[in-house]
C-alpha positions, -999 to +999 in steps of 0.1 A: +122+166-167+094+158-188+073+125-175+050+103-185+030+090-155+011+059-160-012+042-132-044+047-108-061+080-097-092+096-090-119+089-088-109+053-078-097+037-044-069+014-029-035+022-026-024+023-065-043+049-072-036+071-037+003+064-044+003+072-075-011+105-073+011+115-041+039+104-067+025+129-095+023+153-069+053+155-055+068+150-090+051+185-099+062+200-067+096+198-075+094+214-108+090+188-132+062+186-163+037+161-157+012+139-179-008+117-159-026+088-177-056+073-156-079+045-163-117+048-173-116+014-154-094-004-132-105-041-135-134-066-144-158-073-118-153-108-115-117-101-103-128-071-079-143-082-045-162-053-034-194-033-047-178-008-063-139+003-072-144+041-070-142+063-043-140+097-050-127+112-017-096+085-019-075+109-036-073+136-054-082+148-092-051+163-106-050+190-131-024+169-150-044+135-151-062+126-185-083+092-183-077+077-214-067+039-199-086+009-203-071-025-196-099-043-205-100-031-242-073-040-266-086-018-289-080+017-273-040+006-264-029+022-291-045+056-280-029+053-251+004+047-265-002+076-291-010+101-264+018+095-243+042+099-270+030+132-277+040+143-248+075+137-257+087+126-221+123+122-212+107+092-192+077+070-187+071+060-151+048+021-152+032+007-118+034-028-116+009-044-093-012-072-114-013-093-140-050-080-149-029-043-163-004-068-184-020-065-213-027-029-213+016-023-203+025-046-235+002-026-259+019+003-245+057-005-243+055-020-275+076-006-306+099+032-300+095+049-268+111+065-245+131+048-208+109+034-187+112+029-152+084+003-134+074+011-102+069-026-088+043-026-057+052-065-056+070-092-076+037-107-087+000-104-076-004-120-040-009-155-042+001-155-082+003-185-098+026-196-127+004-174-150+006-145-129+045-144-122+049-150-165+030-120-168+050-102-144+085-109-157+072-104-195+063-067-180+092-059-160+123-071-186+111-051-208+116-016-186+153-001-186+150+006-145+127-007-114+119+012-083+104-006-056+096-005-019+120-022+005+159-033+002+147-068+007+124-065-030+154-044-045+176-070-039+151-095-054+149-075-088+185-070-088+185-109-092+161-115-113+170-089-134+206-085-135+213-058-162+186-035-152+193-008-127+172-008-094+165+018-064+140+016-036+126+037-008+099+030+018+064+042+008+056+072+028+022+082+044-007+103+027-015+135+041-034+129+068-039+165+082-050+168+125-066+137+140-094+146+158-095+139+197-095+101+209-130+105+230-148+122+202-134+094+179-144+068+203-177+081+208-187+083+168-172+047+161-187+034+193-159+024+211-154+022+251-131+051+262-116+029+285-103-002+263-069-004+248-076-008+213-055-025+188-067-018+153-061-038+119-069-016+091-069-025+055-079-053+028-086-086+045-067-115+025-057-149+038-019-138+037-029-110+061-029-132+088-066-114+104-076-149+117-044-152+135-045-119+154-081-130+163-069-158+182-041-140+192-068-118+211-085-148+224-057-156+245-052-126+262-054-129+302-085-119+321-081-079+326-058-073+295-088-046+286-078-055+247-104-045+218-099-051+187-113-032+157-112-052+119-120-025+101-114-033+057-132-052+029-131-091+028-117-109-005-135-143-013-158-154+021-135-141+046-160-119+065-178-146+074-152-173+084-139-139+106-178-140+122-175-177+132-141-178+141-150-148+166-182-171+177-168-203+178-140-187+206-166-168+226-151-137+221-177-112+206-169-087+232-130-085+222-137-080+186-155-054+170-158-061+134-158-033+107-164-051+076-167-033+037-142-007+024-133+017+052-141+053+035-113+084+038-133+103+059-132+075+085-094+071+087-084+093+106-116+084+133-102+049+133-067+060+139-075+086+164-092+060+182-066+032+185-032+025+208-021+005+184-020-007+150-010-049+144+000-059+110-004-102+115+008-110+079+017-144+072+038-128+039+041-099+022+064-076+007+058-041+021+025-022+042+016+013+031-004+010+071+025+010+089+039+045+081+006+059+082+000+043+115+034+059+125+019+090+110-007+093+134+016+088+162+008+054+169+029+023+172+030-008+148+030-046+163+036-059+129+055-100+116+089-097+099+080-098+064+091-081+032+102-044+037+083-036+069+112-038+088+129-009+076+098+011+089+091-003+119+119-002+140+116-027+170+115-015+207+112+018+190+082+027+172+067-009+174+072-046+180+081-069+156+072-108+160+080-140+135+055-144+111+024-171+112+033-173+155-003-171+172+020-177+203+041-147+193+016-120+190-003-131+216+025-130+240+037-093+222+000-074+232+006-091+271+034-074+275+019-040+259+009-023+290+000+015+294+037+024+298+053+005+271+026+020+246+034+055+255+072+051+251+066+033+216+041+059+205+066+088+218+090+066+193+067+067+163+058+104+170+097+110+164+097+092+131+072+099+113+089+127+096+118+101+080+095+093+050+084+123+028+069+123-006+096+147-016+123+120-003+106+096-025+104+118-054+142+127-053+151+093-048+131+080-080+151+106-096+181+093-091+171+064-110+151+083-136+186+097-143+207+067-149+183+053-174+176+090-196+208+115-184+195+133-212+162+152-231+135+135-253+158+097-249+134+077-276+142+038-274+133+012-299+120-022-284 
């Protein structure tokens, strides 16, 4: 097939633009002719809570990938519409993740094109409001198909949107190549060879549940040996109610604190150098950490929310504990002793070959071939 990939890429970070590139990737892997439209620039500052949105080692620059998007200027829509019709796809493929692209998706759907399928990260932004959801829904009716993450979402969209075919599959890993060895991990991140070390890895927002797991930690028993590592960038003034939570329960030497976007090159360092990885989410819909945690061979103690589930498999490859239950998690990494770790992590060594970017490809195939069974499909909204 001929495609039309819209979305993220190099040279900018976070998981949009890493996804969306494994997608492209694996699209052209399996034999299929690939325009990639990337942005000149993701978002505006105000809404963006680190220094900079760019990370050029986050992914990789594809011989496909043109950037010719701007969200933030109404005027060069029509480009972008005009170039991606001259490609003449059998399909355009749209991420959906925020309202801040909404604009940017309605210059391009608008007027003849041909089927396209959204690839919805979420329902709405985190935390949306009544704005945020509108501008969700006016984006997604408007595609003929939606792929998402998790049955639980697919489900969801199947609801919402009743006459438009949906598919899902779990989000699998990036590459992450061979892990370097634990002590040589440990000793670059300075971390004690002899802790157990649980490890939180990713964007710190309030529905992530970080201050949870922090007093989660607190509670451990005399002799538990926990550490945990926070490593990931703060939204709003997180960081610092994370500093005096840590201070106000005494626990400085339980918590190591890695604050400010966590660079590719230190991935795998981090991951070498944990036991485990917790995902305390008070919500959420899906976690592109827990199959690269199971990636690296380690186990997930994650809450039941959204998709996550179908990844982490409980007494398995991880625990799995109710969401927003300090009591919970706390109790879950007691019981995590030496032995139980190995036999989960022996667990998620076994599956971390379920979820391939090839898998993923085929199966947003399957959809891309309900909505255009046949060449050059051109649809007037």
């Amino acid at each position: 097939m001929r495609l039309t990939v819209f979305g993220s890429g190099h040279p900018y970070r976070g998981g949009i633009a890493r996804t969306t590139t494994d997608l492209v990737d694996a699209f052209e892997s399996r034999g299929h002719e690939v325009l990639f439209l990337t942005p000149r620039r993701q978002y505006p500052m105000w809404l963006f809570p680190g220094a900079d949105d760019r990370d050029p080692d986050a992914c990789r620059r594809l011989d496909c990938a043109e950037p010719i998007l701007d969200p933030l200027q109404p005027f060069s829509w029509p480009g972008s519409r005009r170039r991606a019709l001259e490609h003449s796809a059998d399909a355009w493929i749209l991420p959906y993740w925020t309202w801040a692209w909404a604009g940017l998706w309605h210059g391009v759907l608008r007027g003849r094109r041909p089927p396209v399928v959204a690839v919805a990260h979420n329902p709405a932004d985190h935390g949306a409001g009544i704005l945020q959801r509108a501008a969700a829904r006016s984006i997604l009716r408007r595609c003929d198909a939606v792929f998402t993450h998790a049955r639980i979402l697919e489900e969801e969209f199947a609801t919402a949107y009743p006459d438009v075919p949906t598919a899902s599959h779990p989000l699998p890993p990036p590459e992450l190549g061979k892990l370097p060895p634990r002590e040589e991990a440990r000793r670059q991140l300075d971390i004690p060879v002899d802790r157990k070390v649980a490890l939180f890895l990713g964007l710190i927002r309030p529905y992530k549940g970080v201050d949870l797991l922090i007093e989660a930690i607190s509670r451990q028993p005399g002799g538990s040996n926990w550490l945990l590592v926070v490593a990931g960038e703060p939204w709003e003034d997180l960081g610092s109610a994370l500093k005096q939570q840590i201070r106000s329960l005494g626990i400085e030497d339980q918590v190591k604190l890695r604050l400010g976007w966590v660079p590719e090159i230190e991935v795998p360092l981090l991951l070498a150098a944990a036991d485990l990885v917790v995902l305390p989410y008070r919500s959420g819909s899906q976690s592109a950490v827990a199959p690269l945690a199971l990636a690296a061979g380690l186990p997930v103690l994650s809450t039941r929310v959204g998709g996550i589930p179908e990844v982490v498999q409980d007494g398995i490859n991880g625990v799995l504990v109710q969401p927003g239950s300090v009591d919970q998690l706390a109790r879950a990494l007691e019981q995590l002793d030496k032995e139980k770790l190995a036999a989960l992590a022996a667990g998620a060594r076994q599956s971390r070959s379920r979820l391939t970017w090839d898998g993923y490809a085929a199966a947003l195939e399957g959809l891309l071939r309900r909505v255009a069974p046949s060449e050059n499909v051109i649809r007037n909204q």
